[in-house]
One Martini backbone bead per residue (centre of mass of N, CA, C, O) as a GRO file, in nm:
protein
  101
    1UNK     BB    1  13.563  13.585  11.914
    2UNK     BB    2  13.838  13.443  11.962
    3UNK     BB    3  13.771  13.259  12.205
    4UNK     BB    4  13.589  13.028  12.088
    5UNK     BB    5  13.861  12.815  12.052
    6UNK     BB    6  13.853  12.758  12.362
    7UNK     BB    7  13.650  12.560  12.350
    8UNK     BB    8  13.482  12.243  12.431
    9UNK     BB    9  13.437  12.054  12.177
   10UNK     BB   10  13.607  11.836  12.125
   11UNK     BB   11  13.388  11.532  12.101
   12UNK     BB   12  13.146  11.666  12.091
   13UNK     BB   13  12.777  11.644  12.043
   14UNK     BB   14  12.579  11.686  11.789
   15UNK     BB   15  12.242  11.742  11.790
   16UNK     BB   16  12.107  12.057  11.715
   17UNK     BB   17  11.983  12.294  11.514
   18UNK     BB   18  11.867  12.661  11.543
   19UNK     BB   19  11.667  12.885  11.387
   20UNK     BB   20  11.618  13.219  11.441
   21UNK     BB   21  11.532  13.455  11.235
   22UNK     BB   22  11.403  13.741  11.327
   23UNK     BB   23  11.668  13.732  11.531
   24UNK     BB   24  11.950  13.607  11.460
   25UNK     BB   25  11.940  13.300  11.546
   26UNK     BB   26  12.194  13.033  11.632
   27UNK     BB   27  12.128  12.742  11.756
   28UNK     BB   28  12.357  12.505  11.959
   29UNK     BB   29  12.346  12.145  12.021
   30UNK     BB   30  12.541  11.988  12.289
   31UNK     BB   31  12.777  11.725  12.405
   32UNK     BB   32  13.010  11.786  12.632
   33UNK     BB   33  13.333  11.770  12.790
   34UNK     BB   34  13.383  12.020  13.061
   35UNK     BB   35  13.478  11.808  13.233
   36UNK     BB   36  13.696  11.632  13.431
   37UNK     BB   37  13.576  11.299  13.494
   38UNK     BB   38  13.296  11.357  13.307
   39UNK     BB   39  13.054  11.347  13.136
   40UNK     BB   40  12.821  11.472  12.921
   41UNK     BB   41  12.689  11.801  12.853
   42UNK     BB   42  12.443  11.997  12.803
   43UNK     BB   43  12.492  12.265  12.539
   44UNK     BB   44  12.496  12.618  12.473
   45UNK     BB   45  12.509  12.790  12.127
   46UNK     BB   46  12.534  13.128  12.075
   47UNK     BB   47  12.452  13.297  11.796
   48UNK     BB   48  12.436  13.682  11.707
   49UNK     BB   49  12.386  13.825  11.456
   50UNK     BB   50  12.346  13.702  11.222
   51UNK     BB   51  12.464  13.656  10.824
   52UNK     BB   52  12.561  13.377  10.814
   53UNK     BB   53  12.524  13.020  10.681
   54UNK     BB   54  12.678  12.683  10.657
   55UNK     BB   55  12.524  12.402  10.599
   56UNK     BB   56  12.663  12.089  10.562
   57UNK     BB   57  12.635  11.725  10.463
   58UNK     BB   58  12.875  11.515  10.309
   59UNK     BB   59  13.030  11.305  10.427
   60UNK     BB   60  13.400  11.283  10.318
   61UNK     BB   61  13.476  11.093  10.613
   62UNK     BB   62  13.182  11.032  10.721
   63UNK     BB   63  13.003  10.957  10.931
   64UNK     BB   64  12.956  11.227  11.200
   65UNK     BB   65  12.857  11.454  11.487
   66UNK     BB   66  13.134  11.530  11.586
   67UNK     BB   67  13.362  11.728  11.685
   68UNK     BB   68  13.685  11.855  11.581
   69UNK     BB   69  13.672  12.189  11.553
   70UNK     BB   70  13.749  12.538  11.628
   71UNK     BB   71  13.722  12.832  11.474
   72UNK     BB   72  13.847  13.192  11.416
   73UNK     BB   73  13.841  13.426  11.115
   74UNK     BB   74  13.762  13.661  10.926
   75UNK     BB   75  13.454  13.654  11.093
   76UNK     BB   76  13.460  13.346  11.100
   77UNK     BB   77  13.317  13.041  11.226
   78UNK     BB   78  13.460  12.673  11.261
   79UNK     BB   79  13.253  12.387  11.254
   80UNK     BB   80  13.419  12.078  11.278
   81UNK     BB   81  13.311  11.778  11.153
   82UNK     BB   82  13.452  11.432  11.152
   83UNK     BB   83  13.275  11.431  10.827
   84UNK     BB   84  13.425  11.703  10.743
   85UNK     BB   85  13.258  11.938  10.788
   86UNK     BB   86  13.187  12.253  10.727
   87UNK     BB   87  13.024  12.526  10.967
   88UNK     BB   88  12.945  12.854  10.885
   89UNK     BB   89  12.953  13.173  11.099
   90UNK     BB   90  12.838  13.516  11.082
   91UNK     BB   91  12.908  13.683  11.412
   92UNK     BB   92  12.866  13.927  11.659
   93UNK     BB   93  12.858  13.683  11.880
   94UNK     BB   94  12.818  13.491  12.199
   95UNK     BB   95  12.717  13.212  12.378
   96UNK     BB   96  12.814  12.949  12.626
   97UNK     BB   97  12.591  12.720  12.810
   98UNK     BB   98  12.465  12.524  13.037
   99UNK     BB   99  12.221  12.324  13.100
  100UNK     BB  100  11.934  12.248  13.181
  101UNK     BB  101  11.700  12.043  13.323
   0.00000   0.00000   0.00000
C-alpha cells in the first residue's frame, strides 16, 4: 500500500465517502486532476478488508473539501484535508480508478 502516497489527490475535491459495512468497503468519491491540462475528473479510491475508519470533520484550519496529501506510515493511511482534518484508514489494499460517466 506504500505506492498509495503516489496518487494524484492533491488539490483533488473530496465529494463522499461511502461505507458499505458487510463488504469491508470504503469508496471516497473524489474530483481529481489526473492528467495535465485537463479538468478535473471524477474518481474512485476504494478501499478493502477496512477495520478501522476515522473521519473528523472539525475544520481547525477553516472549511475546505479539497485534498491536501495522502501519505501511508505504519499500516495506516492518512488523507489530510486542506481544512485540517486528517482522515485515517486501515486497510489491506485499495484499487483507484476513473469512474464512467
Amino acid at each position: 500500500m506504500e505506492e498509495i502516497k503516489n496518487l494524484p489527490l492533491h488539490d483533488g475535491l473530496l465529494d463522499s465517502i461511502v461505507i458499505k459495512w458487510s463488504k469491508g468497503v470504503v469508496e471516497f468519491h473524489f474530483s481529481v486532476f489526473s492528467e495535465k491540462g485537463k479538468s478535473a475528473q471524477p474518481h474512485l479510491l476504494k478501499f478493502l478488508q477496512v477495520s478501522e475508519l476515522n473521519v473528523p470533520h472539525t475544520s481547525p484550519w477553516g472549511e475546505s473539501g479539497s485534498v491536501n496529501s495522502i501519505d501511508y506510515e505504519n499500516g495506516i493511511c492518512k488523507i489530510q484535508i486542506q481544512s485540517g482534518d486528517d482522515i485515517t484508514i486501515k486497510a489491506e489494499g485499495y484499487s483507484f480508478v476513473l469512474k464512467k460517466p
